[in-house]
C-alpha positions in Angstrom: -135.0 -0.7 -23.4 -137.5 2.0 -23.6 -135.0 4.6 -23.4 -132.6 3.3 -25.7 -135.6 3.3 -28.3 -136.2 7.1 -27.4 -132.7 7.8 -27.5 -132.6 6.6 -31.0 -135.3 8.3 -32.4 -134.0 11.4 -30.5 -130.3 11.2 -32.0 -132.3 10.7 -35.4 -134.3 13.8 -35.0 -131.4 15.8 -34.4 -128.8 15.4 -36.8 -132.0 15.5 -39.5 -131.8 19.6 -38.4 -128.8 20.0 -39.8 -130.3 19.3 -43.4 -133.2 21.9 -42.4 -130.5 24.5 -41.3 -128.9 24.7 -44.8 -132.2 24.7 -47.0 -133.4 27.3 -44.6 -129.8 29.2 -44.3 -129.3 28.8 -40.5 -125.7 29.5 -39.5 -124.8 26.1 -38.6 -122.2 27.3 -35.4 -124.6 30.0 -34.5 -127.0 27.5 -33.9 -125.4 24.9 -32.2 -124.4 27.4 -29.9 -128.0 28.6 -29.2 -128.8 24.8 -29.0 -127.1 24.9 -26.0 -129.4 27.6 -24.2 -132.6 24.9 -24.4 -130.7 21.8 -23.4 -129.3 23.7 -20.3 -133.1 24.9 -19.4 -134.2 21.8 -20.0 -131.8 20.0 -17.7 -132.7 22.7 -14.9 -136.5 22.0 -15.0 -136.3 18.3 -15.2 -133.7 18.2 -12.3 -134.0 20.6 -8.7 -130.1 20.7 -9.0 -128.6 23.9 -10.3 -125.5 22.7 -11.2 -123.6 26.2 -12.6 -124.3 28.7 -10.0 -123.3 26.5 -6.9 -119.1 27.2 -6.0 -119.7 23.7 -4.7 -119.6 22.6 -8.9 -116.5 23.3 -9.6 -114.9 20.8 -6.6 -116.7 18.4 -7.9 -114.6 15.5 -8.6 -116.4 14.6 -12.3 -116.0 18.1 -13.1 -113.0 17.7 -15.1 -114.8 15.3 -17.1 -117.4 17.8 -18.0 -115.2 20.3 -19.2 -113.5 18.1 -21.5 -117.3 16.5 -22.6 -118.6 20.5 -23.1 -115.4 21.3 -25.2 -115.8 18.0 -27.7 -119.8 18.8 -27.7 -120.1 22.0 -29.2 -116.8 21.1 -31.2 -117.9 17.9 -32.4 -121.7 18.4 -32.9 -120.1 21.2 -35.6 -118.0 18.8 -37.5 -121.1 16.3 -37.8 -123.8 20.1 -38.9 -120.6 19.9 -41.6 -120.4 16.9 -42.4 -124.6 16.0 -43.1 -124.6 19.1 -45.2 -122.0 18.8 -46.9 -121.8 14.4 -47.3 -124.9 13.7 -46.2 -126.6 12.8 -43.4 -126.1 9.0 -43.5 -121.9 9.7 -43.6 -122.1 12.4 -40.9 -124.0 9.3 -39.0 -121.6 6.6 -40.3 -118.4 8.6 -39.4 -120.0 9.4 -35.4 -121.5 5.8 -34.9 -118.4 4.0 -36.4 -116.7 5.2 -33.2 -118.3 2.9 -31.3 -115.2 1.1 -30.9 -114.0 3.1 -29.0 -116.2 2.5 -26.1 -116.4 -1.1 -26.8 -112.5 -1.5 -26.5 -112.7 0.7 -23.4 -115.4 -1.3 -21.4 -113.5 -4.2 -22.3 -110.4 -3.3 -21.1 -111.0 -1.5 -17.9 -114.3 -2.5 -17.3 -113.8 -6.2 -17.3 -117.1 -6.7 -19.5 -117.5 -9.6 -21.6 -119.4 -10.6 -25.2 -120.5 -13.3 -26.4 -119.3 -15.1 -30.1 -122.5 -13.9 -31.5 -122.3 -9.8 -30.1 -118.7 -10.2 -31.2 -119.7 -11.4 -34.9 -122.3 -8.3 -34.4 -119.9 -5.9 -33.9 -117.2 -7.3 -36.6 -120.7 -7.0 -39.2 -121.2 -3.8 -37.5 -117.9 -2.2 -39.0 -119.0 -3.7 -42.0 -122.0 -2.6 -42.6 -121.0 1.0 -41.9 -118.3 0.9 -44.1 -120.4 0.1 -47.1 -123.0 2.5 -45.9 -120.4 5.1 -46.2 -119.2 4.6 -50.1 -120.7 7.5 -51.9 -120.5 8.5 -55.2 -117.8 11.4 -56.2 -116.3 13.0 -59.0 -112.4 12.4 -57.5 -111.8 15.9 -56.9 -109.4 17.3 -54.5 -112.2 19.0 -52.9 -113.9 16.1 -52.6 -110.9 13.8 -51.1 -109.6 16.8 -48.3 -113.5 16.6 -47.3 -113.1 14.2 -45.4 -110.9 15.1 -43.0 -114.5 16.5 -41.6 -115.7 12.8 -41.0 -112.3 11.7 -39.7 -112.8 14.4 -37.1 -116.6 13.3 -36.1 -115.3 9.5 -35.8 -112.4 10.3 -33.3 -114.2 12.8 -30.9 -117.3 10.8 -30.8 -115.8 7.9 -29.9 -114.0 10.0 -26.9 -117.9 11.3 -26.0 -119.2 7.9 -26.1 -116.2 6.6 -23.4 -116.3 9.6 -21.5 -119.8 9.4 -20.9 -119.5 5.6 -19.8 -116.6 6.7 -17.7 -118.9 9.1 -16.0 -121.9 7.2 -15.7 -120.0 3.9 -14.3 -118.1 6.2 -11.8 -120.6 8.9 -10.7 -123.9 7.8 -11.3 -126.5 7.5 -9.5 -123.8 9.8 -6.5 -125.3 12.6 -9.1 -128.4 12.3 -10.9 -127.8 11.7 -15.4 -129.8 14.9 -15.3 -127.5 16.8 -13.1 -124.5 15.6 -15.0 -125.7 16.3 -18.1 -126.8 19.3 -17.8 -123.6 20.0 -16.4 -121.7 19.2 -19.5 -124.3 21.5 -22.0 -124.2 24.2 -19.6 -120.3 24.5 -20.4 -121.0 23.7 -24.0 -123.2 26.8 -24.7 -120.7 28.9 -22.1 -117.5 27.8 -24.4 -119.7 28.5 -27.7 -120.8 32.1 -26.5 -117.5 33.0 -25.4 -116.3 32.0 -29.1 -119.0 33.7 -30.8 -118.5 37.3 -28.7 -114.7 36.8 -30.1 -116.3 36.2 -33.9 -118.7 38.9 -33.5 -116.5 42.0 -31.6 -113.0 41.1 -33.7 -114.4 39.5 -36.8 -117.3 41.3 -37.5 -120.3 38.3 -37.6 -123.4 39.0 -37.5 -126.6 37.1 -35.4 -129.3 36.4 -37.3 -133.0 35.9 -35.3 -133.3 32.5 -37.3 -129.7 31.5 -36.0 -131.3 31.9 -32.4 -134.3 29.7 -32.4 -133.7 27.5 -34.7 -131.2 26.4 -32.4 -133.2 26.7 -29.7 -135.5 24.2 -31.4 -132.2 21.6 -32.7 -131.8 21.6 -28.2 -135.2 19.8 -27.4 -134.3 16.3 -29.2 -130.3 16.9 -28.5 -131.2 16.9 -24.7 -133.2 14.3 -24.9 -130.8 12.0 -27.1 -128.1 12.8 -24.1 -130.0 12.2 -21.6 -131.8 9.0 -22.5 -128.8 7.4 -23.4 -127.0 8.0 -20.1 -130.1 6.3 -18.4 -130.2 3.5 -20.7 -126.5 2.8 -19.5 -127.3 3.5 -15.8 -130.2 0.5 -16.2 -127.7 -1.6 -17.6 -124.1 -0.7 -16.1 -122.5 -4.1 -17.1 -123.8 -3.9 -20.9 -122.3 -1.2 -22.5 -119.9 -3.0 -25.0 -123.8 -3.8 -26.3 -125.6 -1.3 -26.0 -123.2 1.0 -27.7 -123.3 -1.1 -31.1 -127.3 -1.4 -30.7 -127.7 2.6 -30.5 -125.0 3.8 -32.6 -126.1 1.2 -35.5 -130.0 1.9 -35.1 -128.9 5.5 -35.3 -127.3 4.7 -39.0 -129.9 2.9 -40.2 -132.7 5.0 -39.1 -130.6 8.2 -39.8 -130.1 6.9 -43.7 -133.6 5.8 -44.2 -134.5 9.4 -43.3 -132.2 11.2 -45.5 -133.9 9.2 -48.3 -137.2 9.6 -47.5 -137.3 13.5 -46.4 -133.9 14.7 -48.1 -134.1 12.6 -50.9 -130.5 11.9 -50.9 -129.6 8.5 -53.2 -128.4 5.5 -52.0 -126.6 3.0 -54.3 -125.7 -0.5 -54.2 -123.5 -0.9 -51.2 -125.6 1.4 -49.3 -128.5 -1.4 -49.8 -126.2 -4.0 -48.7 -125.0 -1.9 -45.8 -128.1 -1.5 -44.1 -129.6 -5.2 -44.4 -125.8 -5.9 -42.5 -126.5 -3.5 -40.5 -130.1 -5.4 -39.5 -128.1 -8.8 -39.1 -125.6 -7.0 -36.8 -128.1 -5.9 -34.5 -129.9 -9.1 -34.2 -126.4 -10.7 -33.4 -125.6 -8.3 -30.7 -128.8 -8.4 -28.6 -128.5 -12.4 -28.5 -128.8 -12.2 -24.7 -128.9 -8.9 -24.1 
């Protein structure tokens, strides 16, 4: 469990940067991109694979996996910078970790995992409690109701990332180390995202500010970790994923909520109250025999 509880507080630390990125006026794509540089260095110190300079890499048979995983990473982790600057950081949160769905009903289906009637009422409180942790005051304008198609966004390519990344782990780990893969998967994400900016910055004239560059070198220490962690919680517990996915991704809210409050001073009203002490219940119901 310890590196579900790491993974947690990672996942916290990192989308708490995007709320540092706008009071400090950090390009948010920029550094996302740059983000990218330390999680790839990273991943090539902790593991003695080099997984982007071997021809061997691209026969790899998970390889199309990590292209599609580097595409909705650098994509995906942009819509959620967006969304916690924009809605907060407890609906950028709400709208990723809401997806766990989709990696529930994947391990159930193809997976042949099974839950108990208490993870099941869990999960169904689960959806719950995010739902009321998501109901934010707004003033009805169209501004505000096209916004979230920015959420919608965060909620359908997370849950892809979550059921890729079980996909991966239940098919080619431990052949490959989570290291290895993972790595991997950032390493394409930063190529993508500096082929994108060069196109921004030669035919649309952007500029690169310094404090794009390391404060996104700084957002890629806990984004690693997050990554990485939770790939090695599932390789510990290959058969649990339909509960460990509710467990991180509702942790994560919680945690994620109680921060934006403390540090970012962002209000929570009535159903956001009620949404987290749901969110409590959930998890107790879904690690009944975990």
């Amino acid at each position: 469990m310890i590196f579900l509880i790491l993974s947690i507080i990672a996942s916290t630390i990192t989308v708490s940067f995007f709320k540092i990125f706008e009071r400090v006026g950090v390009n948010t794509l920029q550094g996302i991109i740059f983000n990218y540089i330390t999680c790839a260095v990273l991943g090539n110190l902790i593991t003695n694979e080099t997984p982007v300079i071997t021809t061997d890499f691209y026969n790899q048979p998970w390889f199309p996996y990590t292209l599609l995983l580097g595409f909705l990473f650098i994509s995906i982790f942009f819509a959620i910078g967006e969304t916690s600057q924009k809605m907060g950081v407890s609906v950028s949160m709400v709208s990723a970790k809401l997806s766990v769905v989709v990696p529930i009903v994947f391990a159930l289906l193809f997976f042949s995992e099974s839950l108990t009637v208490f993870q099941i009422a869990g999960i169904a409180l689960s959806l719950l409690a995010v739902y009321f942790i998501s109901q934010k005051h707004n003033d009805g304008s169209t501004k505000t109701k096209n916004i979230w198609i920015l959420p919608a966004i965060v909620f359908i390519g997370s849950g892809i990332i979550d059921t890729t990344l079980n996909l991966i782990q239940k098919r080619f780990i431990p052949a490959v180390s989570e290291a290895y893969v993972i790595t991997t998967v950032f390493s394409i994400a930063f190529v993508l995202g500096a082929l994108f900016l060069t196109y921004l910055v030669v035919f649309k004239n952007e500029k690169v500010a310094f404090k794009n560059v390391y404060w996104g070198m700084f957002l890629g220490i806990p984004n690693y970790f997050s990554m990485l962690f939770l790939v090695k919680t599932l390789s510990y517990f290959p058969t649990a994923s339909a509960t460990i996915f509710p467990i991180n991704n509702i942790v994560i809210v919680a945690a994620s909520t109680l921060v934006s409050v403390l540090f970012f001073k962002e209000k929570l009203n009535t159903k956001n109250i009620i949404g987290l002490t749901l969110s409590l219940i959930a998890i107790a119901l879904i690690s009944i025999q975990f």
